[in-house]
C-alpha positions in Angstrom: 65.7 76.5 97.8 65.9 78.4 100.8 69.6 77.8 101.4 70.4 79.9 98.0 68.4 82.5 99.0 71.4 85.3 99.9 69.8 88.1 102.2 71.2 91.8 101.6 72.7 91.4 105.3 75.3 88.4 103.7 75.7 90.2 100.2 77.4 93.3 102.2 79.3 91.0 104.2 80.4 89.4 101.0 80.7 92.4 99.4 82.5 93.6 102.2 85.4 91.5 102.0 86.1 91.5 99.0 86.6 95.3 99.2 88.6 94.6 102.3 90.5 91.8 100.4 91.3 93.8 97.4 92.5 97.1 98.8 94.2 95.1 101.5 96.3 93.5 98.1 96.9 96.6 96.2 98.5 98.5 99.1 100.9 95.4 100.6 101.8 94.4 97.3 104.6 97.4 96.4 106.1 97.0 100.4 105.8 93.3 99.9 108.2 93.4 96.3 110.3 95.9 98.0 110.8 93.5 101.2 111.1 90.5 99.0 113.6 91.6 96.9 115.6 92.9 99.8 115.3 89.4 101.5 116.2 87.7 98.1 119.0 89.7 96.8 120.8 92.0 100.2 123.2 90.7 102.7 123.1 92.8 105.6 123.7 92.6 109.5 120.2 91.6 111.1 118.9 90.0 108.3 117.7 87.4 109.8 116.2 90.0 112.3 113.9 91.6 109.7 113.0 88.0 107.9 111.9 87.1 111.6 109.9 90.0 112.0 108.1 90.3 108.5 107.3 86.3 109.2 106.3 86.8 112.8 102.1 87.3 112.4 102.2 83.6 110.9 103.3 82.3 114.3 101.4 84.7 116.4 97.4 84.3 117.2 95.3 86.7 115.5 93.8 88.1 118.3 97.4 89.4 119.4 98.5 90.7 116.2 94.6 92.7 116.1 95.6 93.6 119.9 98.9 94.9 119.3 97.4 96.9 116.4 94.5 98.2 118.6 97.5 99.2 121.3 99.5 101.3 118.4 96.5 102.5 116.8 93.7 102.9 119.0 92.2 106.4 120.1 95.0 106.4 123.1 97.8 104.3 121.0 101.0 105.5 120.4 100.2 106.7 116.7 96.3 106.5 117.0 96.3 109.0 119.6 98.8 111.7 117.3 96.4 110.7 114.3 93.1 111.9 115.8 94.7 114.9 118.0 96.5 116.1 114.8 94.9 115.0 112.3 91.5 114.2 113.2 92.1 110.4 111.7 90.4 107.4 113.7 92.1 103.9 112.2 90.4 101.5 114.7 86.6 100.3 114.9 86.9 101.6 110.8 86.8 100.3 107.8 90.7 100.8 107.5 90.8 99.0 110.5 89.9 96.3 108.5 91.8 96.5 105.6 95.1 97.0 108.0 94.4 94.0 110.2 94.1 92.1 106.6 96.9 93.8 105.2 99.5 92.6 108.6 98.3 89.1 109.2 98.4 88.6 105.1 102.0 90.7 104.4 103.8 87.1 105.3 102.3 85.1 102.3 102.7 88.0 100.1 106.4 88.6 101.0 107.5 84.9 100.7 106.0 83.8 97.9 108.0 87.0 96.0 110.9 86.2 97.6 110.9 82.6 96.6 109.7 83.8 93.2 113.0 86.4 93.0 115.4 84.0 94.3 114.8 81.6 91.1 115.4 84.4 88.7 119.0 83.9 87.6 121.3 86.4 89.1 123.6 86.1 86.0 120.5 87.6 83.6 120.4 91.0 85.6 124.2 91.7 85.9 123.9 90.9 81.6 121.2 94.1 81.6 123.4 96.1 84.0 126.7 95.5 81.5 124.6 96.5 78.7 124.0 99.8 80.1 120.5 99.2 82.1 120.4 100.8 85.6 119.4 98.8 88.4 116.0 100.0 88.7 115.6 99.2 84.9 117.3 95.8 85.2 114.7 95.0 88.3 111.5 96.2 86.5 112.0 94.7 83.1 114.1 91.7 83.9 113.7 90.2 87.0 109.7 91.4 88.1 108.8 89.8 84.3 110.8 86.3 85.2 109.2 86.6 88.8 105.5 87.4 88.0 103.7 84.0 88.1 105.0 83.7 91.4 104.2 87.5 92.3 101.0 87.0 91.5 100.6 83.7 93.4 101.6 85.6 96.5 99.0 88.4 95.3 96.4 85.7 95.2 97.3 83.8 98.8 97.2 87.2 99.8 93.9 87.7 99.2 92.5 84.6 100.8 94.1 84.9 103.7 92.4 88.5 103.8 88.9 87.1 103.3 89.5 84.5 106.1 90.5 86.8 108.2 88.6 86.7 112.0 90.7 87.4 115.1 93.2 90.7 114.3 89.5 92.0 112.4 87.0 91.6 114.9 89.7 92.5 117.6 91.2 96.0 116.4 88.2 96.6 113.5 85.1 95.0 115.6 82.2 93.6 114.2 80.3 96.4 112.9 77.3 95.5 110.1 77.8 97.3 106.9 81.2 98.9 108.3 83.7 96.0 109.6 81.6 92.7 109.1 83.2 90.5 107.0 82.0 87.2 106.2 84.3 85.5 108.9 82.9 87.8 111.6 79.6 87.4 109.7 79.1 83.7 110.1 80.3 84.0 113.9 77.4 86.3 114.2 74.8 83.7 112.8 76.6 81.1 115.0 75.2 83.3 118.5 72.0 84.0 116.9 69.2 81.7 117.1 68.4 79.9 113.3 71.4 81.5 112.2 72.8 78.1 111.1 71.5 78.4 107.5 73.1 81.9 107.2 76.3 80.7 108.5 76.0 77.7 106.3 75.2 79.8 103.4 78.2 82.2 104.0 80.8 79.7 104.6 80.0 77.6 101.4 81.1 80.6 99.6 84.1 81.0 101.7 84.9 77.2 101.0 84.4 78.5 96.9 86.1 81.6 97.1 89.4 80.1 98.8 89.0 76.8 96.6 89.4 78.8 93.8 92.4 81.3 95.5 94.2 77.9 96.0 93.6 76.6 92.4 94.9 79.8 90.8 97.9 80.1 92.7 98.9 76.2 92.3 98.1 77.4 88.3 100.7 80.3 88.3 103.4 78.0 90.4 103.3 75.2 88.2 103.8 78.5 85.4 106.5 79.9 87.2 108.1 76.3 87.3 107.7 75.8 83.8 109.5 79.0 82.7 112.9 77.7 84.5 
């Protein structure tokens, strides 16, 4: 019975990322339906550019990405340095940190499932709202983000895994701070260096196993939804 026994330690990890995972969400998802729809439905010169770009923390290692971030905004990075001289604003080794090392290494999942999602919204229904005097922004809200919203919400909930997984970009530009930055990954990688920390580590990533199980399962759900609807 010991192994269910969760200590207070593991409850604010857990607790911890779920913050991290769900304010990490709610901020990337209005950039990523902007970006999606702009890959789905513009041509433009150096489109292929930006697609490259918004994809790019897929290919790269964590650690970079969370390096990168720490070089931009760090206390003497380009922008972390104006925040705290200016401002008085300190991103990295926070709690922010966190949620924006989450929010870049997820923004990929996000964007591209909303863009695949857009793309299988016929074209043909908008242009009908636009002739029947709907404005664009009308046209996009009550047309095509209704058609597109099982697969929005897919991308919402890949999203959020990939948050609560995250290890490298975290523990790199947010550290591994208890109660402040530890997240579960970061918390089992502390019971792994700490001697008969392998029942905590066990404990912790059986509900990681259970929380992205179920991520997967719901966002399989709302694709074979999405699928159904064309």
């Amino acid at each position: 019975m010991e192994f269910f026994r969760i200590t207070v330690p593991e409850l604010q990890a857990i607790g911890l990322s779920l913050k991290v995972a769900a304010i990490c969400s709610l901020l990337s998802l209005p950039l990523a339906l902007a970006t999606g729809w702009l890959l789905a439905r513009r041509k433009f010169h150096g489109k292929w550019l930006l697609d490259g770009f918004v994809h790019l923390p897929l290919v790269l290692p964590p650690v970079t990405v969370g390096f990168l971030l720490l070089m931009a905004f760090g206390v003497n990075g380009v922008l972390g340095k104006l925040l705290m001289e200016h401002f008085g604003i300190r991103i990295s080794f926070t709690f922010w940190a966190a949620v924006l090392a989450s929010a870049v290494v997820s923004f990929p999942l996000l964007v591209r499932a909303i863009k695949v999602a857009i793309e299988m919204v016929d074209e043909e229904l908008e242009s009908a709202a636009r002739t029947l005097g709907a404005g664009p922004w009308r046209a996009f809200f009550t047309i095509t983000v209704p058609l597109a919203m099982p697969g929005i919400l897919s991308g919402a909930v890949l999203g959020f895994a990939r948050c609560l997984g995250e290890f490298g970009a975290t523990i790199t530009f947010a550290g591994n701070i208890a109660g402040t930055t530890q997240t579960m990954p970061l918390a089992i990688y502390t019971a792994m260096q700490s001697p008969g920390g392998d029942i905590i580590a066990f404990r912790l990533a059986a509900v990681s196993i259970l929380m992205a199980f179920l991520a997967v399962i719901g966002s399989e759900l709302l694709n074979k939804k999405l699928l159904r609807q064309k």
